[in-house]
MARPALO-12151 format. One record per residue (C-alpha): residue in three letters; x, y, z. Coordinates in steps of 0.05 Angstrom, whole numbers, padded with zeros to 5 digits, always signed. Example, Ala and Ser with C-alpha at 12.3 -4.5 7.8 and 13.67 -1.06 7.14 Angstrom:
ALA+00246-00090+00156
SER+00273-00021+00143
end
This chain:
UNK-01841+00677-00545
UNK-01828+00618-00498
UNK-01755+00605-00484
UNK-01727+00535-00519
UNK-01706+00511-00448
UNK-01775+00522-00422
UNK-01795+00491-00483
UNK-01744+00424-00476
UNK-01754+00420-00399
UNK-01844+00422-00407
UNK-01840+00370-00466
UNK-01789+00324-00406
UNK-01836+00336-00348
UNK-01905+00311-00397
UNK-01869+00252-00410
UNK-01859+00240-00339
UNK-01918+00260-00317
UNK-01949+00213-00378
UNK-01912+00158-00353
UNK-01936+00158-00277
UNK-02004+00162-00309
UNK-01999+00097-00339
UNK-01961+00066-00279
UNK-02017+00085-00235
UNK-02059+00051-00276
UNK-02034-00002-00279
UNK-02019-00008-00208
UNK-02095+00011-00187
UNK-02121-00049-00240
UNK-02069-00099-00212
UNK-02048-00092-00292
UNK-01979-00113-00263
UNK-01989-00175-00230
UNK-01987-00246-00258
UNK-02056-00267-00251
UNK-02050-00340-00277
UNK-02122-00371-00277
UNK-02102-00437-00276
UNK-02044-00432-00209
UNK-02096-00385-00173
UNK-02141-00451-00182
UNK-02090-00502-00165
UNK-02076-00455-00098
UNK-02154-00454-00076
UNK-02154-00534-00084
UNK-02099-00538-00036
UNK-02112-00484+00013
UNK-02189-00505+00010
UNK-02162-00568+00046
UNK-02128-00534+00105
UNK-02195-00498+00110
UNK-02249-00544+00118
UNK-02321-00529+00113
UNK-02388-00544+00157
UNK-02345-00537+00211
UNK-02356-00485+00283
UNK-02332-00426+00271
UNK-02276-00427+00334
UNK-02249-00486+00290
UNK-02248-00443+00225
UNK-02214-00388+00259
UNK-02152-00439+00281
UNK-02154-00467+00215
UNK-02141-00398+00184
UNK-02098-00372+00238
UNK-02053-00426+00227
UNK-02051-00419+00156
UNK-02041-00346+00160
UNK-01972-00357+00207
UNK-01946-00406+00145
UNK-01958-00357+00095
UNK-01948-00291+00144
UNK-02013-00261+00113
UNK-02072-00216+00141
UNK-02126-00268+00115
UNK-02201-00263+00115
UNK-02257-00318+00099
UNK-02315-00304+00072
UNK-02383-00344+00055
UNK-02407-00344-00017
UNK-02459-00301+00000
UNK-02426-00242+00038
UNK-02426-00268+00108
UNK-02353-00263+00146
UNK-02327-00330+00174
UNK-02258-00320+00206
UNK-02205-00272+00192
UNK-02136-00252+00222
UNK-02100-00189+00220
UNK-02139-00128+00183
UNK-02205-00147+00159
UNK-02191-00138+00089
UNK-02259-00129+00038
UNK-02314-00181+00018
UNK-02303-00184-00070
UNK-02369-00170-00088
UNK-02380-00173-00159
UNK-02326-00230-00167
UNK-02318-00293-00205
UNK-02260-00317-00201
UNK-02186-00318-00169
UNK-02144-00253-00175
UNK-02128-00194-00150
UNK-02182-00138-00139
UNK-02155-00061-00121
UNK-02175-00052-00043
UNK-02161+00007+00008
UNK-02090+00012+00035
UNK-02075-00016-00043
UNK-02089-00092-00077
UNK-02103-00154-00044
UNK-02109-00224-00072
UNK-02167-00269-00074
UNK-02168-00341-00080
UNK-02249-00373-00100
UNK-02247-00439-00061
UNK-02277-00501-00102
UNK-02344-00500-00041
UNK-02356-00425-00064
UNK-02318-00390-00007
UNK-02276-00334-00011
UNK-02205-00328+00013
UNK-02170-00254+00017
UNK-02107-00247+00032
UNK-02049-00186+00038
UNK-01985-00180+00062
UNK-01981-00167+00140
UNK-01919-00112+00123
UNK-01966-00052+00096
UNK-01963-00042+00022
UNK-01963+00023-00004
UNK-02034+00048-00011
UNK-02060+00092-00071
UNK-02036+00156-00044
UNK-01966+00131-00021
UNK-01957+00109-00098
UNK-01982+00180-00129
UNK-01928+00208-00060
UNK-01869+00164-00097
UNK-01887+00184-00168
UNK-01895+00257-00148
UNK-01830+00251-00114
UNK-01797+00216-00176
UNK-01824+00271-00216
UNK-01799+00326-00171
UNK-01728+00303-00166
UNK-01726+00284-00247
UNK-01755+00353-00254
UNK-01705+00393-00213
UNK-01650+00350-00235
UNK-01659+00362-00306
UNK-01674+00431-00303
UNK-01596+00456-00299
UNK-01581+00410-00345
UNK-01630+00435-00402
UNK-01612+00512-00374
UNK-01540+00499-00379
UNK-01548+00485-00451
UNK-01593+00540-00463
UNK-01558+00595-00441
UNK-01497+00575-00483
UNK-01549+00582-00541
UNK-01576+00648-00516
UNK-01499+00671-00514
UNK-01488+00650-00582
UNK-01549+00681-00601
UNK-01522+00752-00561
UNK-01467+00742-00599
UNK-01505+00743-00665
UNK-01547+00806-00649
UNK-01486+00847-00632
UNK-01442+00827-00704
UNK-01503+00841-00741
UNK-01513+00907-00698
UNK-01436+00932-00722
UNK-01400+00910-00655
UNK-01344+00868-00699
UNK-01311+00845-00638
UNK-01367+00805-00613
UNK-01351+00732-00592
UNK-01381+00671-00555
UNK-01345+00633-00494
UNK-01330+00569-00525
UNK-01361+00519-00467
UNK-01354+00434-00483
UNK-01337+00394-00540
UNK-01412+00381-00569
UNK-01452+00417-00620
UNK-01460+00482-00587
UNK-01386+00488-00582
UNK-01375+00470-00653
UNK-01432+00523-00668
UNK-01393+00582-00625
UNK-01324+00558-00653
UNK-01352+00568-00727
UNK-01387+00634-00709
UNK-01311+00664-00669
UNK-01276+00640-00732
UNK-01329+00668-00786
UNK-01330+00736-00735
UNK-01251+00744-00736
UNK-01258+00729-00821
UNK-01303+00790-00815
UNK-01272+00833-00782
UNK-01207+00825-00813
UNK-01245+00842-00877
UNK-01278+00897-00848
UNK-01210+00933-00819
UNK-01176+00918-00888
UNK-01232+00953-00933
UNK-01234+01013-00876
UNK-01161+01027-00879
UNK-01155+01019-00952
UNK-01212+01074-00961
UNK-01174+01112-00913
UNK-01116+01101-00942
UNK-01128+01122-01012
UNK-01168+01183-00987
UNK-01105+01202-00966
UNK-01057+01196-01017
UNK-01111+01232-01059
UNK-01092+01294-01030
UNK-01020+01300-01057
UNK-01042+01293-01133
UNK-01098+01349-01123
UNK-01045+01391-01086
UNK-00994+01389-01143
UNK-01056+01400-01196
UNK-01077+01460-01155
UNK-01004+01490-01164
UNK-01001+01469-01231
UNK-01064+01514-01243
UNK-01043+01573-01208
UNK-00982+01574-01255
UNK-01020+01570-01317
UNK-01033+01642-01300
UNK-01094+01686-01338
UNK-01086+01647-01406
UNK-01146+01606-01399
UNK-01187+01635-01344
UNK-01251+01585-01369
UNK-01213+01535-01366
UNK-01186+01545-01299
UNK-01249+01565-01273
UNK-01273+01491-01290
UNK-01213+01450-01268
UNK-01212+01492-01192
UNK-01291+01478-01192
UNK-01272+01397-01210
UNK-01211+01401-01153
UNK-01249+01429-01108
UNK-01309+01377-01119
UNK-01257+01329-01113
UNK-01231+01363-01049
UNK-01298+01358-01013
UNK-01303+01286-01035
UNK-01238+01264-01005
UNK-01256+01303-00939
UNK-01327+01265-00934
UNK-01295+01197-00947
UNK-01237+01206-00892
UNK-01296+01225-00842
UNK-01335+01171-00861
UNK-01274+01131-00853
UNK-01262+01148-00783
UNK-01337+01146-00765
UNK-01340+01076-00781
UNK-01262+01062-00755
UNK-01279+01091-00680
UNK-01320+01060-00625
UNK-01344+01131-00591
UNK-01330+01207-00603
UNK-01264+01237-00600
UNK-01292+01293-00546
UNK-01350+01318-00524
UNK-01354+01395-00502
UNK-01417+01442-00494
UNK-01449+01479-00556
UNK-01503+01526-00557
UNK-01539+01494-00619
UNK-01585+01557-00636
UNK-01517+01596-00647
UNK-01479+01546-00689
UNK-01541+01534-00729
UNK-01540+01606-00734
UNK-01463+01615-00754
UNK-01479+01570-00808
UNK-01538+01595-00834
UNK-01509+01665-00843
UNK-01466+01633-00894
UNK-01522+01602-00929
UNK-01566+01657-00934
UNK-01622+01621-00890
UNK-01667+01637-00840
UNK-01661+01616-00770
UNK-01705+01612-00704
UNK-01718+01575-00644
UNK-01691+01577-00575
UNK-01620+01566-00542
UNK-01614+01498-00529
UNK-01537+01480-00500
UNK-01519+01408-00514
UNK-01462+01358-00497
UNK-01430+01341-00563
UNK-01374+01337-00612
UNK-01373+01400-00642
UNK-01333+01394-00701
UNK-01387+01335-00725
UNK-01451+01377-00701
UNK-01418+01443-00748
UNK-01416+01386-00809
UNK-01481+01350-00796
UNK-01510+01436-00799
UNK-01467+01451-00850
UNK-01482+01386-00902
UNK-01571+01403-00884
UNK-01562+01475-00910
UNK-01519+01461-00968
UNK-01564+01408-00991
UNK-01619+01453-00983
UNK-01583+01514-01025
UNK-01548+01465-01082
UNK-01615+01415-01090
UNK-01684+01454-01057
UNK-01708+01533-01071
UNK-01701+01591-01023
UNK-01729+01606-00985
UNK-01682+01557-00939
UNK-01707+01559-00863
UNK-01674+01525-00795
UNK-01704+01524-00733
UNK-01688+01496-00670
UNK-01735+01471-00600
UNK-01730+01428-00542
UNK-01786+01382-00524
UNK-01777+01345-00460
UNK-01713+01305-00458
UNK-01701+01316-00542
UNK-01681+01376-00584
UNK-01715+01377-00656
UNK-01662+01412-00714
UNK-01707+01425-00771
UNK-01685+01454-00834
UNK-01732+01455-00895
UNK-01729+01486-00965
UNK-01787+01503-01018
UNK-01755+01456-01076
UNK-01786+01407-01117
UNK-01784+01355-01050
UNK-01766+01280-01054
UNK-01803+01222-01073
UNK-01840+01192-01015
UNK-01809+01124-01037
UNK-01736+01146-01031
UNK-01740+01185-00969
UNK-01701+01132-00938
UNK-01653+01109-00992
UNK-01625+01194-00995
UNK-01589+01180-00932
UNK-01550+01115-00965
UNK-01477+01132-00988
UNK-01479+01160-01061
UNK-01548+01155-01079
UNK-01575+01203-01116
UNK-01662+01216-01123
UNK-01683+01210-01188
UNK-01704+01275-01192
UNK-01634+01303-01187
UNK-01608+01320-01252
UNK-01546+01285-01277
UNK-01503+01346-01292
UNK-01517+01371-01214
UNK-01464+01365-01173
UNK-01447+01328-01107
UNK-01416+01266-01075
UNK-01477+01237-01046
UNK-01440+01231-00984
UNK-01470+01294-00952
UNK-01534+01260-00919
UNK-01497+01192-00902
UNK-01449+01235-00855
UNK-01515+01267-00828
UNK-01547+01204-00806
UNK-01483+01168-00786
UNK-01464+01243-00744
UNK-01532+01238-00705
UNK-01535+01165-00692
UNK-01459+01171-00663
UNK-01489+01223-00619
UNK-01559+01182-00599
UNK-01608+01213-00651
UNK-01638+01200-00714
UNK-01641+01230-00779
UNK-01717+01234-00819
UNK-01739+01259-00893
UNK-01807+01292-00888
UNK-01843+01328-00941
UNK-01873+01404-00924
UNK-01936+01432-00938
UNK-01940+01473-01004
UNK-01884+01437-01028
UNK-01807+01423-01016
UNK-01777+01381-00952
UNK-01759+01385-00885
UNK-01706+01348-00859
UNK-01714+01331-00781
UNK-01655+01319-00728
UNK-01673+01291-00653
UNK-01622+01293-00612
UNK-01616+01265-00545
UNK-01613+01322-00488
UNK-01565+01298-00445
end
């Protein structure tokens, strides 16, 4: 796409080059001189009297050399029919095709003619060289190179405040809350970046305060389900179903409030905590052995955050177990600079149309059941856990039925 400021600066230089056009012209048709028939007239009357006719030609050339000193002209005289009488300076061009007084383009640029009232014809041109036809396209070329680079900073200056405020943009729409533009000059662009700081800081502000109250109330969750969970350990053996269904209900609870503080610090830090080295065949493995799943693949060590690598493997296999159909399979392999994490189940699969919307926070497919449990957090942490670490989460179906779900991670 062509950049506005090439855009502003082309549209200034046709203009220019539009108007030199039409000076030209005019220039090369004498469009810009006064050519009053009746004065050019008046003029041959009086000058045809200084030059008198039927005379020798040595007489002539006096004649017109003295009337060339008065009027400091290169002047030449020529018979109605083409024939050269006297001239002095440059012999400047017979105006063939003529019929009256004016001026008439000429090398080395215009010269005027006068048509005396015994049919001769006077041409006359300064003595101090006028610009011919290539020293005026030299000056307009000239004028149009120093308009041209004297305009370009100014239309670049301008343009790269809008290509700031347009950087600016891209990186608050890409999550980066503290983006802001330089505020440069008092005219529109400024009042544009001042608006877009101000509506960024709004944002933000917004942002922080939803993130810590989630945060917050995550937190204070905790001490309620602590004192219910005491509370049911005293209620002793009495009502074991009962207990059975209120620890199933804290513990749902518990799992809840552990996904939203980890979301919560996800979204609240700007990189990982730590990084270490992890052998991701063997934690895939640890896992899996508490799943009941199959595992294969090859040793593949990776730089990452451990503790949110264990969770991203442990929230694929128990949405495999709790929502798919054994048998439940993981496998793990390097291809060039990626590693693939694969871990499919033989359940009734997902909709091809919400293969996408599974990894939002708290959606559920709609061919979960309603009673079946789960926070719908589980595959939001997975996608937000591998884009923190430079990969990307997918949904694919499997032959012969169920899904795969697909991890690339970045090597190094």
């Amino acid at each position: 796409m062509r950049r506005l400021y090439l855009q502003v600066y082309l549209a200034f230089l046709s203009i220019l080059l539009f108007f030199a056009v039409l000076v030209a012209a005019a220039w090369h048709h004498g469009a810009l001189a006064a050519q009053d028939q009746d004065t050019l007239d008046g003029a041959a009357v009086l000058i045809a009297e200084r030059l008198p006719s039927g005379v020798p030609p040595a007489d002539q050339q006096r004649a017109l050399g003295a009337l060339a000193a008065t009027l400091r002209l290169n002047l030449s005289l020529w018979s109605e029919d083409g024939q050269p009488l006297a001239a002095v300076g440059e012999r400047l061009p017979f105006p063939r095709a003529r019929l009256q007084s004016g001026w008439m383009p000429a090398r080395g640029g215009p010269v005027g003619i006068l048509r005396l009232p015994d049919g001769r014809w006077l041409v006359a041109r300064q003595r101090q060289r006028r610009l011919g036809h290539g020293g005026i396209f030299v000056i307009l070329t000239l004028l149009a190179v120093a308009v041209a680079v004297g305009a370009f900073p100014v239309v670049r200056r301008l343009t790269r405040r809008l290509e700031r405020l347009r950087v600016g943009v891209e990186g608050l729409g890409a999550g980066d809350l503290r983006a802001r533009v330089q505020v440069e000059g008092r005219d529109e662009v400024a009042g544009l970046a001042t608006s877009f700081n101000r509506a960024a800081d709004r944002i933000e502000a917004l942002v922080g305060a939803q993130r810590t109250l989630l945060a917050s109330a995550s937190h204070e969750l905790r001490s309620p389900l602590a004192r219910i969970r005491v509370a049911l350990e005293l209620m002793g053996a009495e009502r074991p179903d009962l207990r059975d269904r209120v620890a199933r209900d804290i513990a749902e609870l518990d799992e809840l409030i552990g996904e939203l503080l980890l979301a919560s610090r996800l979204q609240a830090v700007e990189q990982l905590d730590r990084r270490e080295e992890v052998d991701l065949l063997g934690l895939v493995a640890e896992e899996a052995a508490r799943h009941g799943a199959e595992v294969s693949g090859e040793p593949v060590t990776l730089r990452v955050d451990a503790r949110l690598l264990r969770r991203l493997v442990r929230n694929l296999l128990e949405n495999a177990a709790r929502h798919g159909a054994p048998p439940v399979e993981a496998s793990v392999h390097a291809s060039g600079t990626r590693v693939h994490l694969r871990v499919c189940d033989r359940g009734p699969g997902v909709p091809d149309d919400e293969r996408e919307r599974i990894f939002a926070p708290f959606y559920r497919p709609s061919s979960r059941p309603v009673a079946d449990v789960g926070s719908g957090l589980g595959l939001s942490l997975v996608r937000e856990i591998s884009r923190r670490h430079g990969g990307e989460v997918r949904c694919r179906g499997r032959e012969g039925g169920g899904t795969c779900f697909e991890v690339e991670l970045p090597r190094a």
